[in-house]
Each structure stands twice: as structure tokens, then as C-alpha cells.
N, C-alpha and C positions, 0 to 999 in steps of 0.2 A: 504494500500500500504506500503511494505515494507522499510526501509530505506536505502536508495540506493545512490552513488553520482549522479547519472542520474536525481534524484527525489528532492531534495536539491540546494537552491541554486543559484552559478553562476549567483548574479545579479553584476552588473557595476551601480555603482553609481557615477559620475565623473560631478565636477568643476560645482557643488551646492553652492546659496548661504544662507544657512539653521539658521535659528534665529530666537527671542523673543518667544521659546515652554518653557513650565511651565515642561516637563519630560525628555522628551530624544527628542536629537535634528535629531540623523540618529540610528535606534536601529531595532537588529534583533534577533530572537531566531532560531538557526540553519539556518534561511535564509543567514546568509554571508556566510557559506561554500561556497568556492570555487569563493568566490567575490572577488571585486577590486572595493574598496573605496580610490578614490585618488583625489587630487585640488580642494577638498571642503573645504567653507569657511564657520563654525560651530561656532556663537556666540550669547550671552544674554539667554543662557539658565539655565531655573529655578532658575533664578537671585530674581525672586517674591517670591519666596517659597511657590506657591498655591498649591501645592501637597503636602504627604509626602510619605515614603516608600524607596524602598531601588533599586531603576529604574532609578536615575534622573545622565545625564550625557551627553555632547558632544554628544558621541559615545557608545555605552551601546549594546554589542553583548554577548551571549551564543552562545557558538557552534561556535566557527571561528577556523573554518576547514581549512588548506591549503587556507586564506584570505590573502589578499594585505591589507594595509591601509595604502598611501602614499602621500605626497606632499601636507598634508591639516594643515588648517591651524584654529585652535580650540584657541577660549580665550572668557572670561566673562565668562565659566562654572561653576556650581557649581563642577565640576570633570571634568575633560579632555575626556578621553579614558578610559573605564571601560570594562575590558574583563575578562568576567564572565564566568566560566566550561568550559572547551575544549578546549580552544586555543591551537591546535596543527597543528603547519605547516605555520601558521601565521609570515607573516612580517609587524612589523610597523615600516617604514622609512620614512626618511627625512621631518618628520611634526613638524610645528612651534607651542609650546604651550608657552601660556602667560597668565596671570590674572586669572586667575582660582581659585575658592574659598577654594577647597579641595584640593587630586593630582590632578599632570596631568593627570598622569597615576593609574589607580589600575589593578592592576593584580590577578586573585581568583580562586581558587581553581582548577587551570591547571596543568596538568603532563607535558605540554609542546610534543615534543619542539615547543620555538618559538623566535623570533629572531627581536628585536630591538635594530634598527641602527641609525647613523646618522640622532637623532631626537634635537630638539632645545626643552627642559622641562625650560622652563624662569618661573614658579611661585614661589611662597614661597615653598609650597610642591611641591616636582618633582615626588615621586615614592612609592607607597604602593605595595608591593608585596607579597601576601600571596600566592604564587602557588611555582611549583617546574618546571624545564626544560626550565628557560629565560635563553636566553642569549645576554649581554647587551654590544654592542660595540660602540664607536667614536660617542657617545651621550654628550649633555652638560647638567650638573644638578646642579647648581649654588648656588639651593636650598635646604633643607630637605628634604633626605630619613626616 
């Protein structure tokens, strides 16, 4: 089956209380196209270090196509929000990050565009971004880019 927005996607993950997973606490590969992840509450992940690799985070998406990610609320991660290839069309809004052992946020290998706003980045690191096409407004990052 071809890849299609029809075929992709469009799950609603909303006002989850998701914690103590050893990898990724809510993670998709192409599944968030066209989703709406929002008032979830994502903590104590991979705080053990029983895994290793390069997967482990809050929120851990490929492929977030025209995604929402909004109103959640992520801390005790090893990494916040990791949004991996493709982010385009993507909003990450109004989410509270705190305590978080790496960033909050990493950003990779995206052409964009994509668009966060009015997010709370409260840890030591606030913001890795190795992609190109963010665009970062009336955010607070208190901490290390």
C-alpha cells in the first residue's frame, strides 16, 4: 500500500498519564502524521538507563507530518521531545518541560517547516537543534542552547 495521508496516521493521543518506561514514553515512526498529542502527562523515563541506543525520550516521533503536540506536560526524561526526520507542519505548543537529563527538546534532521511556540523549556539544557525550517516564538529557555 502506497503512502498516502489516508493510510498514515491521525491518531489523538490526549490527557495520558504515561511513566517509569526504560525507552520512549509516547513514540511513533510516521504514525503521528496528522496526530494530536496534547494534556499528556510524560515522566520517569529511562531514568534507569536499562536500555541503550539512540530511541530513548519523553516523546520520540519520525515522520511528524502536519502533528499537534500541545499542552503536555514532560519532566524526569532522559530528553524531553525528540523529533526525528520530517517534522514538517508540526506544532509544538504550550508544553511544560522540566528536569530532564539531556534537552528538552532535540530537533534532527528536519527541512521543517515547523513551529514552536509558547513552550515552558525549565531544564539545564533547553534546545539541541540540528534541523533546518524551526521557527521558535514566545518560548522560555532559561537554560543552555
Amino acid at each position: 500500500m502506497p503512502w498516502t495521508k489516508g493510510s498514515v496516521g491521525h491518531h489523538v493521543v490526549r490527557d495520558n498519564h504515561v511513566s517509569h518506561c526504560e525507552q520512549a514514553g509516547i513514540v511513533g515512526s510516521m504514525g503521528p502524521a496528522f496526530s494530536l498529542v496534547t494534556g499528556n502527562t510524560v515522566h520517569d523515563i529511562h531514568v534507569r538507563k536499562l536500555f541503550t541506543g539512540a530511541e530513548m525520550a519523553g516523546i520520540k516521533f519520525h515522520g511528524a507530518v502536519d502533528a499537534e503536540i500541545s499542552g503536555n506536560h514532560i519532566y524526569r526524561t532522559c530528553r524531553g521531545l525528540w523529533l526525528d526526520w520530517m517534522a514538517q507542519g508540526t506544532r509544538v505548543a504550550r508544553n511544560l518541560f522540566h528536569d530532564n537529563d539531556d534537552e528538552d527538546l532535540f530537533v534532527e534532521v528536519n527541512h521543517g517547516p515547523f513551529l514552536v511556540d509558547n513552550n515552558l523549556f525549565l531544564s539545564k539544557a533547553n534546545l539541541l537543534d540540528v534541523s533546518e525550517g524551526g521557527a521558535y516564538v514566545h518560548n522560555l529557555w532559561p537554560g543552555r542552547s
